[in-house]
Residue frames relative to the residue before (quaternion, step in Angstrom):
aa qw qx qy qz dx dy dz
X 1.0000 0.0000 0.0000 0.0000 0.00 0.00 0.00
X 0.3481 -0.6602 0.5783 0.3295 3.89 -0.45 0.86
X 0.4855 -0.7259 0.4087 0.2652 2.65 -1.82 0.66
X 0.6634 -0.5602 0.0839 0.4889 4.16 -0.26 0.13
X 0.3144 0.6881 -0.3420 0.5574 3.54 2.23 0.41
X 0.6848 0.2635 -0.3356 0.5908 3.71 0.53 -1.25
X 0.6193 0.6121 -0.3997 0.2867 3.57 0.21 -0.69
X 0.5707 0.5519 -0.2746 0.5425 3.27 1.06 -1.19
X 0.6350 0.5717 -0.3220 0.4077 3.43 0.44 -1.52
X 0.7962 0.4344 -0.2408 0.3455 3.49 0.37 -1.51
X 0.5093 0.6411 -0.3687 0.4401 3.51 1.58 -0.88
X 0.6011 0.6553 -0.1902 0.4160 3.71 1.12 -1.18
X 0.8222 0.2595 -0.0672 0.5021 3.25 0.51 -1.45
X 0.4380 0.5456 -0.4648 0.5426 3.90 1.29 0.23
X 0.6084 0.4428 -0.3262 0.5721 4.11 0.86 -1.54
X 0.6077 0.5199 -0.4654 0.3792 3.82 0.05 -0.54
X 0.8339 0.4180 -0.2085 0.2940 3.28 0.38 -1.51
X 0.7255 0.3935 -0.2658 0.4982 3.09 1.62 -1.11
X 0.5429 0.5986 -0.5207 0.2753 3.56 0.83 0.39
X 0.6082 0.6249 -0.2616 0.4137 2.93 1.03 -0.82
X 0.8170 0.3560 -0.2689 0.3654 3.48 1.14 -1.37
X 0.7453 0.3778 -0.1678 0.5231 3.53 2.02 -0.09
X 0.3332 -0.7879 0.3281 0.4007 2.90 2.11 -0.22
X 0.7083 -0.5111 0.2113 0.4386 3.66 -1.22 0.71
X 0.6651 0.5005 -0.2262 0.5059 3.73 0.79 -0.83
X 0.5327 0.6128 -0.2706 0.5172 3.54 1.09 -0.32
X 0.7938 0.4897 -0.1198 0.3403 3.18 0.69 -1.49
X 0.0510 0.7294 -0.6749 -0.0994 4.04 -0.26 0.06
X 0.6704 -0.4659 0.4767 0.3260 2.88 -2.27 1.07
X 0.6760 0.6067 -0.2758 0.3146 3.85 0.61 -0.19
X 0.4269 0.6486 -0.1306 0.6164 3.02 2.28 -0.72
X 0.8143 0.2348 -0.2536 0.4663 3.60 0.63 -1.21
X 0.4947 0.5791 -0.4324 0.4827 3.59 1.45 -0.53
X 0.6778 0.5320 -0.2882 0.4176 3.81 0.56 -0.23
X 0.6583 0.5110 -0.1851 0.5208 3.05 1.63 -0.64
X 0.6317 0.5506 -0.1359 0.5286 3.29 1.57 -0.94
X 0.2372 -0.8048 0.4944 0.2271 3.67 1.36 -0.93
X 0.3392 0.7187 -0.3317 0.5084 3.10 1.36 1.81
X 0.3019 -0.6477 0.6158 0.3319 3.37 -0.94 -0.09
X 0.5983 -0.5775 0.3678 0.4163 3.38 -1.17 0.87
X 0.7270 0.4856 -0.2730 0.4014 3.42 0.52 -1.24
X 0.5653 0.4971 -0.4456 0.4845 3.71 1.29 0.38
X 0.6188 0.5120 -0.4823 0.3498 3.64 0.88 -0.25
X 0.6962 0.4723 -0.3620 0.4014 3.69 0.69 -0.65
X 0.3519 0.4743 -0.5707 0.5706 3.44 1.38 0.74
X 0.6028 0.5629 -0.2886 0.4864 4.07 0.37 -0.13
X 0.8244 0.2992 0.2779 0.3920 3.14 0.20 -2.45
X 0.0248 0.7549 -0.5467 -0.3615 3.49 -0.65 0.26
X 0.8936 -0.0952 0.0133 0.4385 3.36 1.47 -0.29
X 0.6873 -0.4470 0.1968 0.5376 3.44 -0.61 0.55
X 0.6562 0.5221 -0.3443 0.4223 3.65 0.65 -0.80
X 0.6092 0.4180 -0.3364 0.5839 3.77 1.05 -0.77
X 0.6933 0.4812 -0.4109 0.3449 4.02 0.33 -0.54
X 0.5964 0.5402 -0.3322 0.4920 3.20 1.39 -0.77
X 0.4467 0.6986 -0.3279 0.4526 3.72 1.28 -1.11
X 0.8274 0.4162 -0.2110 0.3125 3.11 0.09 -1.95
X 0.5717 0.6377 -0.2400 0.4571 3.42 1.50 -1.25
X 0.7637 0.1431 -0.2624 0.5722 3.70 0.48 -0.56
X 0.4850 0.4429 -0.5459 0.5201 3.37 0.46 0.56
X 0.7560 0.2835 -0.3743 0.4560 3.67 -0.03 -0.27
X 0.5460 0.5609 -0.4424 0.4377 3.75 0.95 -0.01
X 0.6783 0.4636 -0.2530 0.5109 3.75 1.08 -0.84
X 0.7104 0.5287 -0.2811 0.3698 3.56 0.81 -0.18
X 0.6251 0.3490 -0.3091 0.6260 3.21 1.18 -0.70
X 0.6292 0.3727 -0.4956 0.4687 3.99 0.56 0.51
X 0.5225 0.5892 -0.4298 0.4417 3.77 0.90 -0.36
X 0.7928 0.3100 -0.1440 0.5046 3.19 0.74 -1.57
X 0.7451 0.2961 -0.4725 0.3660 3.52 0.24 0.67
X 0.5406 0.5070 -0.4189 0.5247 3.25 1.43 0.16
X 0.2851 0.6981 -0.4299 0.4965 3.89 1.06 0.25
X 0.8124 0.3827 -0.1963 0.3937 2.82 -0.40 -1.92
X 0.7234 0.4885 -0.3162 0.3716 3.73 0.70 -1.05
X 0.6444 0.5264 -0.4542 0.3184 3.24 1.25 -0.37
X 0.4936 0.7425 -0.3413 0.2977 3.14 1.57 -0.94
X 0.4981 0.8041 -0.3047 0.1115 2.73 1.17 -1.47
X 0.1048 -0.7116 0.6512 0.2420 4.09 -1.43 -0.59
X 0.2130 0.5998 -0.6356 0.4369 2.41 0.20 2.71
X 0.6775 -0.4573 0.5063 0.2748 2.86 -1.88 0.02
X 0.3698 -0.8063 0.2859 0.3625 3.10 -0.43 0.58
X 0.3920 0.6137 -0.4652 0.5033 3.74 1.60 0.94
X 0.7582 0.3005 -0.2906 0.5004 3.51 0.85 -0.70
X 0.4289 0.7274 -0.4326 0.3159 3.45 1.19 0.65
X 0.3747 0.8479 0.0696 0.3685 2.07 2.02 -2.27
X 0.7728 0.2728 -0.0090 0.5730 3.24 0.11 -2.06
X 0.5005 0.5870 -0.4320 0.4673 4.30 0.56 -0.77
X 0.7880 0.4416 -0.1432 0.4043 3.52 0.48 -1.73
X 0.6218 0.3552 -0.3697 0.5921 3.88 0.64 -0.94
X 0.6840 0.5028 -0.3858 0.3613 4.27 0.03 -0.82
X 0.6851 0.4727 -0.1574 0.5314 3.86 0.93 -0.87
X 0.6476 0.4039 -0.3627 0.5348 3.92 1.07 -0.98
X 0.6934 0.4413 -0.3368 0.4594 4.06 1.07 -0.70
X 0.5910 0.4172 -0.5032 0.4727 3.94 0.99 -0.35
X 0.5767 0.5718 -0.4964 0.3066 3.47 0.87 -0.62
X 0.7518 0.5622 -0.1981 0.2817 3.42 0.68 -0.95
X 0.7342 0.4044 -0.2693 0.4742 2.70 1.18 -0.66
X 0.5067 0.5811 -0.4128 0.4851 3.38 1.13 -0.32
X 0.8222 0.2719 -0.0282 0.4992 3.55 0.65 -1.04
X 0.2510 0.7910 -0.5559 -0.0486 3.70 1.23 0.52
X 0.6237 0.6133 -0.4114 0.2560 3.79 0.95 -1.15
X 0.5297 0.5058 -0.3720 0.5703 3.92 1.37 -1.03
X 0.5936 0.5812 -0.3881 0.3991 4.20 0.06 -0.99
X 0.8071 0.4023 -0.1328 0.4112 3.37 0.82 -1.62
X 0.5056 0.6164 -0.3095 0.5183 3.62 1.90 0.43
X 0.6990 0.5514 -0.1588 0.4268 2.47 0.66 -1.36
X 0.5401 0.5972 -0.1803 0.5648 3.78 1.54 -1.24
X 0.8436 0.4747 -0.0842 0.2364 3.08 0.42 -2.12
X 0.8291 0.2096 0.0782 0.5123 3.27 0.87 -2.02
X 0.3466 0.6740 -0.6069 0.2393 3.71 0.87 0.27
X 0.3591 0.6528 -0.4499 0.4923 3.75 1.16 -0.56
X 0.7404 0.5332 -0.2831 0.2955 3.73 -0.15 -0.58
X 0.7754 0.3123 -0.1921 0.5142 3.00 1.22 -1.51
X 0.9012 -0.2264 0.1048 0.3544 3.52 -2.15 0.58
X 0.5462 -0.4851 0.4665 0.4987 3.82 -0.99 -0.35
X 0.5444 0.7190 -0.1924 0.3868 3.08 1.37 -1.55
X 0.7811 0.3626 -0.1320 0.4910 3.55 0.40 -1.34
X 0.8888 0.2088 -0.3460 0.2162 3.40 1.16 -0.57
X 0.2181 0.7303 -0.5588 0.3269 3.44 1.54 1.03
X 0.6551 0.5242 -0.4012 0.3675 3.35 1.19 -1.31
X 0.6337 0.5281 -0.3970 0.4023 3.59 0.72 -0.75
X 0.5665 0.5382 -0.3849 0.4912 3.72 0.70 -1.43
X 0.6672 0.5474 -0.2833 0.4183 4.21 0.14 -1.14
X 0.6782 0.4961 -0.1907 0.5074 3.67 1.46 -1.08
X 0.6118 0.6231 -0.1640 0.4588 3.07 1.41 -0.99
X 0.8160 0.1682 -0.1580 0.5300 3.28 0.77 -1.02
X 0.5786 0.5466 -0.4595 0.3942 3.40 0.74 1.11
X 0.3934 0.5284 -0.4101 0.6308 3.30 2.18 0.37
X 0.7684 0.4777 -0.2676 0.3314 3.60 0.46 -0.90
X 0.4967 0.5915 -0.2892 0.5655 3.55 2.04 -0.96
X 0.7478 0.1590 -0.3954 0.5091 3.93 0.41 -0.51
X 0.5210 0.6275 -0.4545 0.3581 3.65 0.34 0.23
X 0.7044 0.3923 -0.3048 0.5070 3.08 1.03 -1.01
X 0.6778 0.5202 -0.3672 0.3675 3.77 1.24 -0.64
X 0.4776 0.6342 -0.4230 0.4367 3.24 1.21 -0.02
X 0.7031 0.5140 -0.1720 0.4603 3.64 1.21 -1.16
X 0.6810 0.4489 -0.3170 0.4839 3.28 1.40 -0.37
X 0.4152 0.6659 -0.4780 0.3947 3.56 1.56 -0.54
X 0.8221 0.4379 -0.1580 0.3276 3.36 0.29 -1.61
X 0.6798 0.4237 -0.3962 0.4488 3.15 1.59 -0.03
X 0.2617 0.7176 -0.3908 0.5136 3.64 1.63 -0.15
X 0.8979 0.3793 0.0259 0.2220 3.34 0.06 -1.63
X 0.3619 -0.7872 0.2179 0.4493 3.03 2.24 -0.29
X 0.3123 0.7062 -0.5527 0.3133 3.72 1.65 0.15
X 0.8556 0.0255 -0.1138 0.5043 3.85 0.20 -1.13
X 0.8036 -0.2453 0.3568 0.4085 3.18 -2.02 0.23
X 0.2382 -0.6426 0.6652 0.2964 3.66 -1.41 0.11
X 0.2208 0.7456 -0.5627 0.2805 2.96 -1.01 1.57
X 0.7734 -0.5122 0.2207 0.3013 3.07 -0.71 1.15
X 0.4292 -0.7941 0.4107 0.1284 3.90 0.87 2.03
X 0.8209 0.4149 -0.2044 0.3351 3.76 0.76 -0.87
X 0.5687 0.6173 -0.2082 0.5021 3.09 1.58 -0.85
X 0.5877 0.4863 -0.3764 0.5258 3.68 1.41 -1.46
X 0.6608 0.5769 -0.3216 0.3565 4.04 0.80 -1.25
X 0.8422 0.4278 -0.2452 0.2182 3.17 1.02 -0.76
X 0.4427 0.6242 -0.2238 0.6036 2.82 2.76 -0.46
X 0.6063 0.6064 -0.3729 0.3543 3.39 0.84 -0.41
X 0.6588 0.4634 -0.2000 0.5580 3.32 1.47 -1.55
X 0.6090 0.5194 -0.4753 0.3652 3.64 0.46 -0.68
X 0.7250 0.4025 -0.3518 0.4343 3.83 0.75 -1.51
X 0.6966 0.4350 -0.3610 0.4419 3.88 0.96 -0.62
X 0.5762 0.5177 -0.3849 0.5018 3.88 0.86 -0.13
X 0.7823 0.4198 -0.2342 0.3963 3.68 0.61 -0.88
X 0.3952 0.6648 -0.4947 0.3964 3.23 1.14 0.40
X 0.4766 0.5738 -0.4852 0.4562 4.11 0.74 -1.09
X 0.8278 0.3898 -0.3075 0.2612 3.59 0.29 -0.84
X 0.7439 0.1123 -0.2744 0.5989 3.90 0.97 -0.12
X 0.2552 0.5678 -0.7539 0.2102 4.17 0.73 0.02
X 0.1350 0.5520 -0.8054 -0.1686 3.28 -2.09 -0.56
X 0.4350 -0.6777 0.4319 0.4061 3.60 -1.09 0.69
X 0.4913 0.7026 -0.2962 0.4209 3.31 1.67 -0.67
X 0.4991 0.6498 -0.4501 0.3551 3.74 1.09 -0.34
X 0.6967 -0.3963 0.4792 0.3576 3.27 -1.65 -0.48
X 0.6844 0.5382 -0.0714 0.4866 3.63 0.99 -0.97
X 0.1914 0.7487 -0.6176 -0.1465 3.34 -0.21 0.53
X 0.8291 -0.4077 0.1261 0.3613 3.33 -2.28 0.45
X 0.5068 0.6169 -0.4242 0.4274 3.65 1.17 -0.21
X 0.6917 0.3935 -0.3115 0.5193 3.71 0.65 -1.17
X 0.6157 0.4844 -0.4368 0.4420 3.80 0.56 -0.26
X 0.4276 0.7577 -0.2709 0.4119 3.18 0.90 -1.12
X 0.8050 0.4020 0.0568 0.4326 3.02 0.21 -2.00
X 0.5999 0.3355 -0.3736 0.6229 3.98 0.74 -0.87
X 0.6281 0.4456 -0.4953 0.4020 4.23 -0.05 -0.32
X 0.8022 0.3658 -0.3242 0.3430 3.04 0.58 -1.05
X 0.3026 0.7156 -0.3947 0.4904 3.90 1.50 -0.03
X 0.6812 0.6197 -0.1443 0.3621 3.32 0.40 -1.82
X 0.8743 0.1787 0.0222 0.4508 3.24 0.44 -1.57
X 0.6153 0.4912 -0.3223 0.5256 3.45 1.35 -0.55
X 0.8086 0.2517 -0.2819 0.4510 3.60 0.85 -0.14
X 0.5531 0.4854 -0.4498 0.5061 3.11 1.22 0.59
X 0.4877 0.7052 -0.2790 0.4324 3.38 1.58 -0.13
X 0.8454 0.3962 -0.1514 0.3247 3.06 0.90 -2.11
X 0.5542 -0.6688 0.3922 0.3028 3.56 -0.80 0.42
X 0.4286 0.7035 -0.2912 0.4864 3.31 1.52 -0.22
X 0.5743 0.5801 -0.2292 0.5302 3.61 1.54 -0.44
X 0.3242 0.8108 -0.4255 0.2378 3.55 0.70 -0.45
């Protein structure tokens, strides 16, 4: 019998899949309890509602990128091989996880005013060490001085927009993608380019 952690877990990763494949309005709590091998009235031992599962889902997508993009800042690195830690780990994330990526992107629209300031507040505290990571290196003379928010925000767009045309089935796997962003921006970054 799982325990009420895996359970939880599974309740999560059933709403992931079937939003995506029916989308959030599509979906009913009765749909994912079927998916889960539950009775409905056992998810709201979990859940109080779709709107909080959807919550909970892009909330757990933004944390595990906060908190591994943390650690790199912590790191004792340059701030290129910070740079390079942070663009390689935000694209395995995705691609491992494109269907959660494409919530998170897709359906925050959906949920409360309330729920999404909390997300927007989560959001730009992934983007605040990201961008400090970009200002280290410009501090330090690794990259060009330019404008720290703009590089943060091109950076996420080219690593966020990938959920939409990756395929693992492609020619490319997530390492070479990985890699051509980080081309892109680290040498358009580095001052060594001049």
């Amino acid at each position: 019998m799982p325990t009420p952690e895996e359970r939880y877990a599974a309740i999560i990763d059933a709403a992931v899949q079937l939003f995506r494949k029916k989308n959030y309005h599509g979906t009913s709590m009765q749909d994912i309890a079927e998916a889960v091998g539950i009775y409905r009235g056992s998810l709201y031992h979990y859940i109080n509602s779709k709107e909080e599962l959807l919550f909970r889902i892009v909330e757990r997508a933004i944390s595990k990128f906060r908190e591994v993009l943390s650690k790199i800042q912590m790191e004792n690195l340059t701030a290129t091989e910070k740079l390079h830690q942070a663009i390689y780990t935000h694209v395995q994330y995705i691609v491992k996880d494109q269907a959660g990526l494409a919530i998170l992107l897709e359906d925050t629209k959906q949920l409360s005013e309330e729920y999404q300031e909390k997300i927007r507040d989560a959001q730009k505290q992934y983007e605040i060490i990201l961008q400090n990571i970009i200002e280290e290196g410009i501090q330090k003379g690794e990259f060009k001085d330019l404008n720290s928010k703009v590089v943060t925000y091109t950076l996420l767009g080219m690593m966020n927009w990938t959920y939409r045309w990756y395929s693992v089935k492609g020619k490319l796997s997530s390492e070479e993608i990985a890699a051509i962003i980080e081309d892109i921006i680290i040498n358009g970054l580095s001052k060594s380019n001049n």
